[in-house]
CHARMM-style PDB file with segment names, atoms N, HN, CA, C and O in Angstrom:
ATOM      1  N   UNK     1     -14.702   9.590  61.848  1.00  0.00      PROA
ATOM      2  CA  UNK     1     -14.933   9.433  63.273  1.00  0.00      PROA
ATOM      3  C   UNK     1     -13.833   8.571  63.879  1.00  0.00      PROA
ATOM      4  O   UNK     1     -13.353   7.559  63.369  1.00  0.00      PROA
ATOM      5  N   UNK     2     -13.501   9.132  65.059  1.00  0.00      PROA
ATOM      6  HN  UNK     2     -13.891   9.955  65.474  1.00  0.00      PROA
ATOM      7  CA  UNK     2     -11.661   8.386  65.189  1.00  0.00      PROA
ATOM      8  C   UNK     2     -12.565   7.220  66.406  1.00  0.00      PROA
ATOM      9  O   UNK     2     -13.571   7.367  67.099  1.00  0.00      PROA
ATOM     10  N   UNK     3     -11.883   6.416  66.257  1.00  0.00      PROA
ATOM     11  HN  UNK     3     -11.066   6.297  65.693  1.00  0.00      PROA
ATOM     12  CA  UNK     3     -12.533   4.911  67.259  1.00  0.00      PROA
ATOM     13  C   UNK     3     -11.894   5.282  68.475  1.00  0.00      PROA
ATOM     14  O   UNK     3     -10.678   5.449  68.369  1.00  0.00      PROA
ATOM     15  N   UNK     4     -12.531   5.502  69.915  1.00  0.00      PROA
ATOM     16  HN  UNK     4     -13.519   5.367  70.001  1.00  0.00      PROA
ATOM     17  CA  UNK     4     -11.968   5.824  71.009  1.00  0.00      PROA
ATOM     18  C   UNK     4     -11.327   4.561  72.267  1.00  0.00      PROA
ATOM     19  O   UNK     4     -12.139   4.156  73.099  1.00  0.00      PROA
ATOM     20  N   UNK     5     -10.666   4.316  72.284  1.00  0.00      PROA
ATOM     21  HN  UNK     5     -10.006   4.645  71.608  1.00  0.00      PROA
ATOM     22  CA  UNK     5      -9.889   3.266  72.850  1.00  0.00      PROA
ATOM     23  C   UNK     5     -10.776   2.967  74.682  1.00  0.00      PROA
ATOM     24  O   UNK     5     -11.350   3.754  75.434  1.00  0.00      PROA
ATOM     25  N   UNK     6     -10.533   1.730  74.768  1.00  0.00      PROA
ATOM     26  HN  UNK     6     -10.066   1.091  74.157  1.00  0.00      PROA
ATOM     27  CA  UNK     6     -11.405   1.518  75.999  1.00  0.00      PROA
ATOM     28  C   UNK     6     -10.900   2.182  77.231  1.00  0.00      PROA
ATOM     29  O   UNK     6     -11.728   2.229  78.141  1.00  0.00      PROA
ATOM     30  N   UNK     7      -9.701   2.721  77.480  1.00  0.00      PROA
ATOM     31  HN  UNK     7      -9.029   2.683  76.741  1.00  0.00      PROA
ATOM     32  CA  UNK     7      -9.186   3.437  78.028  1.00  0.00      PROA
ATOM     33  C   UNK     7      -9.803   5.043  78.401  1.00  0.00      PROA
ATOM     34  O   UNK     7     -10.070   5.575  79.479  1.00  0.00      PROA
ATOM     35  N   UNK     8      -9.864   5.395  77.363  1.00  0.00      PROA
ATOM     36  HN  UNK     8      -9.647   4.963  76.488  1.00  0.00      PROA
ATOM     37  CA  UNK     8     -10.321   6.742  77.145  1.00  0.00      PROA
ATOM     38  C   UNK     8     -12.088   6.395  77.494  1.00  0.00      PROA
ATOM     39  O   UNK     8     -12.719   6.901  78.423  1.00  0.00      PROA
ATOM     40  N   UNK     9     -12.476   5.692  76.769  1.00  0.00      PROA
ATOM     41  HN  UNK     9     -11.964   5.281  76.015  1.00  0.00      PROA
ATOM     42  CA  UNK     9     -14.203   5.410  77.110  1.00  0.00      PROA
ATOM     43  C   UNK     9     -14.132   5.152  78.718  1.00  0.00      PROA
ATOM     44  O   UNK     9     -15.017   5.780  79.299  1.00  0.00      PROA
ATOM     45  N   UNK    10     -13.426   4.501  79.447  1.00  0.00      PROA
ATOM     46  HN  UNK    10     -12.708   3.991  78.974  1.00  0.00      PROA
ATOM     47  CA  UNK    10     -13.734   4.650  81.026  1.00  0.00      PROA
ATOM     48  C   UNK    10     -13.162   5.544  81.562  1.00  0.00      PROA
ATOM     49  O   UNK    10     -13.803   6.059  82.478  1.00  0.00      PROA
ATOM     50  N   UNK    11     -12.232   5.936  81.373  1.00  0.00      PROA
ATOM     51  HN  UNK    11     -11.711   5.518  80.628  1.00  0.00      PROA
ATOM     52  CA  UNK    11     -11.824   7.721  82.005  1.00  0.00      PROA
ATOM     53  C   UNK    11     -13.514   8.547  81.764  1.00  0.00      PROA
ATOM     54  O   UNK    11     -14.101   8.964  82.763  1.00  0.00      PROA
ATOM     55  N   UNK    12     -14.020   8.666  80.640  1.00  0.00      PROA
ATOM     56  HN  UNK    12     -13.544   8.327  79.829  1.00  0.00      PROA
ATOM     57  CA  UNK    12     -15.276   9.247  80.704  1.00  0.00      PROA
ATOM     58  C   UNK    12     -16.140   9.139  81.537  1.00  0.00      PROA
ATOM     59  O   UNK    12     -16.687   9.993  82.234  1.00  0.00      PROA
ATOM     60  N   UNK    13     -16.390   7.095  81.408  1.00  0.00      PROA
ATOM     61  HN  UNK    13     -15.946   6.401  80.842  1.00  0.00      PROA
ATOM     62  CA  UNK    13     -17.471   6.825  82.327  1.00  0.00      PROA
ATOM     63  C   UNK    13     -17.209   7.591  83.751  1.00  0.00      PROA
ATOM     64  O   UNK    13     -18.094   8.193  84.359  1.00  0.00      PROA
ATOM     65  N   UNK    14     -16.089   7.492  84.108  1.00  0.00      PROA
ATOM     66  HN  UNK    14     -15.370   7.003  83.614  1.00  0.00      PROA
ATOM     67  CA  UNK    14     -15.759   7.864  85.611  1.00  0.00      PROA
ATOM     68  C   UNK    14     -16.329   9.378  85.651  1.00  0.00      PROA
ATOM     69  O   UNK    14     -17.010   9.622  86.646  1.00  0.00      PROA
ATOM     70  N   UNK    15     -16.177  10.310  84.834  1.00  0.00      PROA
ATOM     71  HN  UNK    15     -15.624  10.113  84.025  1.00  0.00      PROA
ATOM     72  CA  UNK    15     -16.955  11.717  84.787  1.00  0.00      PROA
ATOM     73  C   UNK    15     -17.895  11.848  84.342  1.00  0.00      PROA
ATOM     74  O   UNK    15     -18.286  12.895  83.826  1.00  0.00      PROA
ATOM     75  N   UNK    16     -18.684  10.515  84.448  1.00  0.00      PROA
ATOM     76  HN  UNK    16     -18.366   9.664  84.867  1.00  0.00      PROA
ATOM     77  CA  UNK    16     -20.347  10.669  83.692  1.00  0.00      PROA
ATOM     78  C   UNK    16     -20.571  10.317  83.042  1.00  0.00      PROA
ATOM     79  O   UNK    16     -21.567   9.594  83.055  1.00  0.00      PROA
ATOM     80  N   UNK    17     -19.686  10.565  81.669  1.00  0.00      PROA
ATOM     81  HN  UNK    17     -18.877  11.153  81.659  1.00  0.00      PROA
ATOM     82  CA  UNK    17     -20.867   9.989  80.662  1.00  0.00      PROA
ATOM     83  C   UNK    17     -21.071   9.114  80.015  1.00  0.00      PROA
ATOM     84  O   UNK    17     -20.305   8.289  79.517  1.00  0.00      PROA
ATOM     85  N   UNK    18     -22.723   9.292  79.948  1.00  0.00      PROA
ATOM     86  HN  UNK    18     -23.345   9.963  80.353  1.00  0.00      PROA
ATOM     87  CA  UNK    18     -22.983   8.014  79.766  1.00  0.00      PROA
ATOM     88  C   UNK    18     -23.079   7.334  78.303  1.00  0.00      PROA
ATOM     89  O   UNK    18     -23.549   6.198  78.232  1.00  0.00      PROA
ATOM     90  N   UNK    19     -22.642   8.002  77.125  1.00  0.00      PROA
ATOM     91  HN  UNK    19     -22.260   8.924  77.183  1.00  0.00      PROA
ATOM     92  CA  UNK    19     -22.818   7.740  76.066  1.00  0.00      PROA
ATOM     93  C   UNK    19     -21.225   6.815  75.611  1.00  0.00      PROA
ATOM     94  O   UNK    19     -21.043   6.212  74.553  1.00  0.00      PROA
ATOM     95  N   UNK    20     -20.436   6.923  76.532  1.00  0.00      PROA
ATOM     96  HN  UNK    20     -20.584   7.413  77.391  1.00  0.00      PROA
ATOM     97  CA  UNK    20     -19.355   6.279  76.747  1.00  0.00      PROA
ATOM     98  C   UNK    20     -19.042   4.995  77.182  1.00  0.00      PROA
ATOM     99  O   UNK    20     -18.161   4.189  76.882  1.00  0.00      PROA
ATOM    100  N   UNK    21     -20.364   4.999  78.286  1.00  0.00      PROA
ATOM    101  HN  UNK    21     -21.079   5.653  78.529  1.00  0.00      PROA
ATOM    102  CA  UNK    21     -20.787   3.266  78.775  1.00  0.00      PROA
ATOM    103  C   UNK    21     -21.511   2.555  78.023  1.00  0.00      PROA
ATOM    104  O   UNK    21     -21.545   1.326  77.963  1.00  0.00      PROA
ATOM    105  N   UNK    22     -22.221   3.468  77.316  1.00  0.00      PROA
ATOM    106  HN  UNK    22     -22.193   4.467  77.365  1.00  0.00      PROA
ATOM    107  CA  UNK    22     -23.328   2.666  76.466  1.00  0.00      PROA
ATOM    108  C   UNK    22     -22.313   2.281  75.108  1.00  0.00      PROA
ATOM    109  O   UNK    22     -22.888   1.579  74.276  1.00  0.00      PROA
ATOM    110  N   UNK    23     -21.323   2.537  74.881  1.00  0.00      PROA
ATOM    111  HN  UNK    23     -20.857   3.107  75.557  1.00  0.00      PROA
ATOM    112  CA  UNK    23     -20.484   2.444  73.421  1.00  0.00      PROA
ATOM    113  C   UNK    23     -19.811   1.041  74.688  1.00  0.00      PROA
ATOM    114  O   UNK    23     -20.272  -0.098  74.606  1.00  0.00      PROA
ATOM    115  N   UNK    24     -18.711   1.404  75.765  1.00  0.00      PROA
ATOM    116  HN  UNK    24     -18.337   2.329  75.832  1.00  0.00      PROA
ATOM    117  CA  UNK    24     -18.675   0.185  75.942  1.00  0.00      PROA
ATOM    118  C   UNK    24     -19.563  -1.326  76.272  1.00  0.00      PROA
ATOM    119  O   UNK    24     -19.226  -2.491  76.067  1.00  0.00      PROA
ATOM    120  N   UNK    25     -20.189  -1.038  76.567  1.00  0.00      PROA
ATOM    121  HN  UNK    25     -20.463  -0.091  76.734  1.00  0.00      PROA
ATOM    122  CA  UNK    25     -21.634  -1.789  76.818  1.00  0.00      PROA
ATOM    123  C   UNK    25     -21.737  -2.394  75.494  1.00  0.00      PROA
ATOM    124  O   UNK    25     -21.642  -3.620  75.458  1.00  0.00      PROA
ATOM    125  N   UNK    26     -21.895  -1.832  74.520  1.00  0.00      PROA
ATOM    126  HN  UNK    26     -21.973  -0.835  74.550  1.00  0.00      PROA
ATOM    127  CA  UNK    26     -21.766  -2.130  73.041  1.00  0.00      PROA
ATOM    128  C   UNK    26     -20.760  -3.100  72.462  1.00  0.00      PROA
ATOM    129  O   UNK    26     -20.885  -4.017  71.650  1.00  0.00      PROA
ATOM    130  N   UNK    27     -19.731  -2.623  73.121  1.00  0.00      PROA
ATOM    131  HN  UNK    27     -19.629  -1.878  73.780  1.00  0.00      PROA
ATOM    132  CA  UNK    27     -18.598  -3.719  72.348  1.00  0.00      PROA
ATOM    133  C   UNK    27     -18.319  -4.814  73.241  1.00  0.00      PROA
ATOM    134  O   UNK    27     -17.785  -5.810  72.753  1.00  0.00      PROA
ATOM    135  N   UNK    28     -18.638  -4.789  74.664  1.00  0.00      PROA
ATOM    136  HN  UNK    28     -19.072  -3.980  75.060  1.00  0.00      PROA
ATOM    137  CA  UNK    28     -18.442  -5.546  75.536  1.00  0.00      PROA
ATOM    138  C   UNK    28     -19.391  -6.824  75.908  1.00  0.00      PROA
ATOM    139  O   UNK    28     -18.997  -7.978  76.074  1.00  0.00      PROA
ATOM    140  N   UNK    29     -20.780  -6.329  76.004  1.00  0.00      PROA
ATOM    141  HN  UNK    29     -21.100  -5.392  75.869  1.00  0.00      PROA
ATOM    142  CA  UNK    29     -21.630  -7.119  76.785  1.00  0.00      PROA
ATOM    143  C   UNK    29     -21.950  -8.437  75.668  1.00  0.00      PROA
ATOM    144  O   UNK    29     -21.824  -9.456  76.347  1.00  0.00      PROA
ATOM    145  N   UNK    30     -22.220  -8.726  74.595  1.00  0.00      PROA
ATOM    146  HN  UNK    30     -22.322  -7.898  74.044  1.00  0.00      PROA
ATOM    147  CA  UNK    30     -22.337 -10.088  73.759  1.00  0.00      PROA
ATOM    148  C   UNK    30     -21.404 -11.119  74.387  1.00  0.00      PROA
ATOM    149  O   UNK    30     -21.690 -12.115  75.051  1.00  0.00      PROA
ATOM    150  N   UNK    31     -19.843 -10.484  73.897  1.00  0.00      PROA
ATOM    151  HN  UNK    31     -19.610  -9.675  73.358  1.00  0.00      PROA
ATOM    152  CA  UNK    31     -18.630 -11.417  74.496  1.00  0.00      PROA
ATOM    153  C   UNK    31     -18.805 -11.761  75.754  1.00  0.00      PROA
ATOM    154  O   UNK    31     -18.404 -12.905  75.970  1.00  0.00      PROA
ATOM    155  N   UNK    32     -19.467 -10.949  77.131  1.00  0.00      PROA
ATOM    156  HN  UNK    32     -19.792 -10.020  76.956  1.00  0.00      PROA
ATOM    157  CA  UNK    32     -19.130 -11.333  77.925  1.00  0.00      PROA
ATOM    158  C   UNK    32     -19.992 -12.181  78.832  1.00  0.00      PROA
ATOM    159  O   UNK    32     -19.612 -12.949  79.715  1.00  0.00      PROA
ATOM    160  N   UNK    33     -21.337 -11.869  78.412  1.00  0.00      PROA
ATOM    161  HN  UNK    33     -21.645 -11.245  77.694  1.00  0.00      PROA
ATOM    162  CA  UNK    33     -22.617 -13.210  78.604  1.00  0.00      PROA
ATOM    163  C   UNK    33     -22.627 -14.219  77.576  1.00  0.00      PROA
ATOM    164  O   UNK    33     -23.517 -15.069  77.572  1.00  0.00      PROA
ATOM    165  N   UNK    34     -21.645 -14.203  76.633  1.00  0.00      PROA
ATOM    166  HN  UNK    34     -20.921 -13.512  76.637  1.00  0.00      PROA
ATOM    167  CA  UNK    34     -21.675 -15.848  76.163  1.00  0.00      PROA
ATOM    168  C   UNK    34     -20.456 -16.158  77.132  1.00  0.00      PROA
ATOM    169  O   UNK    34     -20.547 -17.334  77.484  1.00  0.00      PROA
ATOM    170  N   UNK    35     -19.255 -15.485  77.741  1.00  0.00      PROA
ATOM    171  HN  UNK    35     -19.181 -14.530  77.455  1.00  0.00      PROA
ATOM    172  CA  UNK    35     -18.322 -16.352  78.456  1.00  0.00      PROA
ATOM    173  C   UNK    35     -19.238 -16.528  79.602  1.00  0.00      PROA
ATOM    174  O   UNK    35     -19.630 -17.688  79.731  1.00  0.00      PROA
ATOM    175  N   UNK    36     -19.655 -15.727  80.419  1.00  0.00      PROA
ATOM    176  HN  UNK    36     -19.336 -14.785  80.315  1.00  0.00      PROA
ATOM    177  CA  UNK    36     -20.355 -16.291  81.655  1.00  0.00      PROA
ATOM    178  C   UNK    36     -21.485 -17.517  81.287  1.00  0.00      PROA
ATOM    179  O   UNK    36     -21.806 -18.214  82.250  1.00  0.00      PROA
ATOM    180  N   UNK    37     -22.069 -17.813  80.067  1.00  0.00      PROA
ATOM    181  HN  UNK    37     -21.808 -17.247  79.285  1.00  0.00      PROA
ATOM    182  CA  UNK    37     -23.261 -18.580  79.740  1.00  0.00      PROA
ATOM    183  C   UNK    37     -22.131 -20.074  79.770  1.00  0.00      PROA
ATOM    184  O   UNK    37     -22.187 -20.967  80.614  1.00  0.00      PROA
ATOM    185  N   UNK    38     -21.429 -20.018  78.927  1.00  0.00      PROA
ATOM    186  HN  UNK    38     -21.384 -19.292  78.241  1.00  0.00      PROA
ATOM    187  CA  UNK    38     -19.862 -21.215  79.328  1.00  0.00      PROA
ATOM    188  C   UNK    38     -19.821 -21.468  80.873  1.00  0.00      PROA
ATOM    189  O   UNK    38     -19.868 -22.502  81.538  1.00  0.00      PROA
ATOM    190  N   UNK    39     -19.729 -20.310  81.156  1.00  0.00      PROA
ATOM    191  HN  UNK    39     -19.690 -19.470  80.616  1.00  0.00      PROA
ATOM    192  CA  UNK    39     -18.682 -20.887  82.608  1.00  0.00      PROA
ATOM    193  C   UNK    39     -20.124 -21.419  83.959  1.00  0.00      PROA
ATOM    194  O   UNK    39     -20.024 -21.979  85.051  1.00  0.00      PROA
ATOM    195  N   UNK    40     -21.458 -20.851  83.102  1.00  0.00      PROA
ATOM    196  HN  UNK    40     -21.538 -20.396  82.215  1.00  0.00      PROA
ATOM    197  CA  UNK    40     -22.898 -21.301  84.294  1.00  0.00      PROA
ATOM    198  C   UNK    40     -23.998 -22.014  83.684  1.00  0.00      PROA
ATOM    199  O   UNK    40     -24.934 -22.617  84.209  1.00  0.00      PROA
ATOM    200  N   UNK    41     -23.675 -21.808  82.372  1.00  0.00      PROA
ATOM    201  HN  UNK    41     -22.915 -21.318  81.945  1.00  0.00      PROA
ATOM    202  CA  UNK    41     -24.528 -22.580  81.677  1.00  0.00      PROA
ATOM    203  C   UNK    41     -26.125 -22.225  81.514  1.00  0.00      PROA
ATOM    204  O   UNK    41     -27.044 -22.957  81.149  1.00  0.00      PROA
ATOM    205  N   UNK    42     -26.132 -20.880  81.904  1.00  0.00      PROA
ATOM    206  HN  UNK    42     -25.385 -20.286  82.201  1.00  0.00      PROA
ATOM    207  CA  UNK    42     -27.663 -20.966  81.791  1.00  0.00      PROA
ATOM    208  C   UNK    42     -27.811 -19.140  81.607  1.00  0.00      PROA
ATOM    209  O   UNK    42     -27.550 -18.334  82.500  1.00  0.00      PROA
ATOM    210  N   UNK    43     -28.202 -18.865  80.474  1.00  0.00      PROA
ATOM    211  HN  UNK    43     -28.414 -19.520  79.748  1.00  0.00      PROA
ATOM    212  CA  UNK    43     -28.717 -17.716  79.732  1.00  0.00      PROA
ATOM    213  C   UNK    43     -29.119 -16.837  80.599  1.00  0.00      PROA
ATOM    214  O   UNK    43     -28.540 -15.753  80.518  1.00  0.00      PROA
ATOM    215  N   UNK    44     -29.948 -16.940  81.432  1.00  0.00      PROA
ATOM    216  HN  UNK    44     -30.418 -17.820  81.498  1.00  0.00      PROA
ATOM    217  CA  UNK    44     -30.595 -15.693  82.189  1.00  0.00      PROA
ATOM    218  C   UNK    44     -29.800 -15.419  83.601  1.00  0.00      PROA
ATOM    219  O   UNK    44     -29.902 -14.319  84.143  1.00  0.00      PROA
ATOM    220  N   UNK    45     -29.107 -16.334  84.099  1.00  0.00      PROA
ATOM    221  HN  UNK    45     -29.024 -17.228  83.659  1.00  0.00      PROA
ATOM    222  CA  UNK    45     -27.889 -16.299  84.712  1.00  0.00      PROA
ATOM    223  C   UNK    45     -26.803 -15.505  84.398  1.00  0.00      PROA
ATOM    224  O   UNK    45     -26.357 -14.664  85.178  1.00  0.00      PROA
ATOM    225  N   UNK    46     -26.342 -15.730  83.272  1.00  0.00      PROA
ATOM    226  HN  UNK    46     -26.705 -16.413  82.639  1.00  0.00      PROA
ATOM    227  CA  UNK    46     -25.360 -15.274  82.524  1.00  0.00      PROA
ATOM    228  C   UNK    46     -25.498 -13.832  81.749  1.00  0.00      PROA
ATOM    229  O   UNK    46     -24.509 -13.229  81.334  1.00  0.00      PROA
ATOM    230  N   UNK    47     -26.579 -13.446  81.631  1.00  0.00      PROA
ATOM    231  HN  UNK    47     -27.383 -13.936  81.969  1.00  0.00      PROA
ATOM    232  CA  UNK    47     -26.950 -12.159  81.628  1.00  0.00      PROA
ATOM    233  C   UNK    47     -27.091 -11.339  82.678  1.00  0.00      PROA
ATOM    234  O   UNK    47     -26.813 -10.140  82.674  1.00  0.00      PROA
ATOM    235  N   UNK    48     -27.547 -12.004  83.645  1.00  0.00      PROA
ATOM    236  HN  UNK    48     -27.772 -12.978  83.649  1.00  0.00      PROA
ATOM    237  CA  UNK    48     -27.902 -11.029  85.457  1.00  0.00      PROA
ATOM    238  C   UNK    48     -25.963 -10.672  85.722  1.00  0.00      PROA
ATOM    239  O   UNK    48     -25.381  -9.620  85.987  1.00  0.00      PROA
ATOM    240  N   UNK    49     -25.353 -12.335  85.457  1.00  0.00      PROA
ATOM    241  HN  UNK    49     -25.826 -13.190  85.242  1.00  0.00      PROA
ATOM    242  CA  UNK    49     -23.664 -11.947  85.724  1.00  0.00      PROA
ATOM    243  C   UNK    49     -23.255 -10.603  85.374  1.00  0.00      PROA
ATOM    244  O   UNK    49     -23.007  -9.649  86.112  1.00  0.00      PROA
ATOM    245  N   UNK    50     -23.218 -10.750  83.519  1.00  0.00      PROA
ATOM    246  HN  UNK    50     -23.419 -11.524  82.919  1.00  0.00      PROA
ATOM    247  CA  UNK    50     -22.862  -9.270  82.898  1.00  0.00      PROA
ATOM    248  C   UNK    50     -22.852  -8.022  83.105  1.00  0.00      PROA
ATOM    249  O   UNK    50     -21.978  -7.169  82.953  1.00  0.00      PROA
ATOM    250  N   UNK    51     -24.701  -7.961  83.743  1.00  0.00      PROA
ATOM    251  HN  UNK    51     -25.411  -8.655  83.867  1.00  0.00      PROA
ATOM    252  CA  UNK    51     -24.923  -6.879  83.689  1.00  0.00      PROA
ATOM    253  C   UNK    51     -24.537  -6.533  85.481  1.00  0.00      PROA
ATOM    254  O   UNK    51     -24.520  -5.330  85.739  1.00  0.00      PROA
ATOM    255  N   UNK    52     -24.319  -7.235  86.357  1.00  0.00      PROA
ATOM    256  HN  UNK    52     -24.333  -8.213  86.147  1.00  0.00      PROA
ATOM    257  CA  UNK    52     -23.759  -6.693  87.331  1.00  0.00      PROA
ATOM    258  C   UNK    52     -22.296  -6.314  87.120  1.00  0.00      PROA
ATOM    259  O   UNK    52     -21.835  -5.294  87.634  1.00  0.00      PROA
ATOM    260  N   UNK    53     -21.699  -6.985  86.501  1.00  0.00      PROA
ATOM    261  HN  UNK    53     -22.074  -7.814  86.084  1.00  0.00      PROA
ATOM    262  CA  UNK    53     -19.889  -6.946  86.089  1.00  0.00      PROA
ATOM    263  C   UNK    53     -19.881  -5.280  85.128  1.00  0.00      PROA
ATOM    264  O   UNK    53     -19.026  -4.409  84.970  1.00  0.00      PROA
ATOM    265  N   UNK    54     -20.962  -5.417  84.771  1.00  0.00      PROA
ATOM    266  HN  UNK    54     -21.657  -6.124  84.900  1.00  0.00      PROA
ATOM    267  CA  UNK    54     -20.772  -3.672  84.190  1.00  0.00      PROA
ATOM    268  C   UNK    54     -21.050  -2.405  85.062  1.00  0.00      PROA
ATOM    269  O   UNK    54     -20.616  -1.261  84.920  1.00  0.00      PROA
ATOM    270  N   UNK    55     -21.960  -2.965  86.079  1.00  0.00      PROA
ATOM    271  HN  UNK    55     -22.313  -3.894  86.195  1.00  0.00      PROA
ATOM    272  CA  UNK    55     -22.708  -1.900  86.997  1.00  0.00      PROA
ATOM    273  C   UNK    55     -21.477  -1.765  87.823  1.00  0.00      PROA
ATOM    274  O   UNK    55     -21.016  -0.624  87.834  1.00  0.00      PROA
ATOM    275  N   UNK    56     -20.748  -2.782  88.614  1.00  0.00      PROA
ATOM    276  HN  UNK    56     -21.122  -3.709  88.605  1.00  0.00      PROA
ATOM    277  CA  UNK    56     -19.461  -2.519  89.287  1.00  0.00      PROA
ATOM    278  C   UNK    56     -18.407  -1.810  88.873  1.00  0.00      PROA
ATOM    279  O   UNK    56     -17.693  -0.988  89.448  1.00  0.00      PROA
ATOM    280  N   UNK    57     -18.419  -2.385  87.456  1.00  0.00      PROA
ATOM    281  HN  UNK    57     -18.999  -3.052  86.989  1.00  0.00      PROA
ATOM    282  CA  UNK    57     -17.054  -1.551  86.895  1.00  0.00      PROA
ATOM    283  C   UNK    57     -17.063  -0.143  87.114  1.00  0.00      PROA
ATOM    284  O   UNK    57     -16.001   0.445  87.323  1.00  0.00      PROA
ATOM    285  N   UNK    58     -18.483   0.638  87.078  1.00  0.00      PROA
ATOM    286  HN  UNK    58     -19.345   0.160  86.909  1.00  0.00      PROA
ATOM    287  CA  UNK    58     -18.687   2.108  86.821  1.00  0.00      PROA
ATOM    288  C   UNK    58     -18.909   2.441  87.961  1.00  0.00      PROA
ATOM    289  O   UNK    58     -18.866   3.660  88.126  1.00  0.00      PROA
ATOM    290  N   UNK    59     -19.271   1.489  89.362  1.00  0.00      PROA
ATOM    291  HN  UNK    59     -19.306   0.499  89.227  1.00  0.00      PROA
ATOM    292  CA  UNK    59     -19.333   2.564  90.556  1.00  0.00      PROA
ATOM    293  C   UNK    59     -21.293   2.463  91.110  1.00  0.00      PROA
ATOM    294  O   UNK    59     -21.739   2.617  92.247  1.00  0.00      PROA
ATOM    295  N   UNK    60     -22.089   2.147  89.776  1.00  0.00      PROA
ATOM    296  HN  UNK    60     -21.726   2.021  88.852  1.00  0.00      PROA
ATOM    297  CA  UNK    60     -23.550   2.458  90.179  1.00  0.00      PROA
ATOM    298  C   UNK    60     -23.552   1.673  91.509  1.00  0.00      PROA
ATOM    299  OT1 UNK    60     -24.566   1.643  92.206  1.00  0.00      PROA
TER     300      UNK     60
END
């Protein structure tokens, strides 16, 4: 199974699919609510951050 570069996974997202967001979602979202949990300090904060920073990226 060839590893698809984050590049190629958001060219997808942009035509839909969604099994493409959910792989980035996968490699992305841990790293990026522990940096927002750093930079606000507070867990459920820092998760609401993430998951808007992903919803933007794709357009929802």
């Amino acid at each position: 199974m060839a590893i698809d570069s984050d590049l190629e996974l958001m060219l997808r997202v942009r035509q839909g699919d969604s099994e493409s967001f959910d792989e980035l979602l996968r490699r992305y979202r841990a790293p990026l609510v522990k940096y927002f949990c750093r930079m606000v300090r507070d867990q459920a904060l820092a998760e609401d951050l993430a998951q808007e920073a992903f919803l933007m990226s794709v357009g929802f």
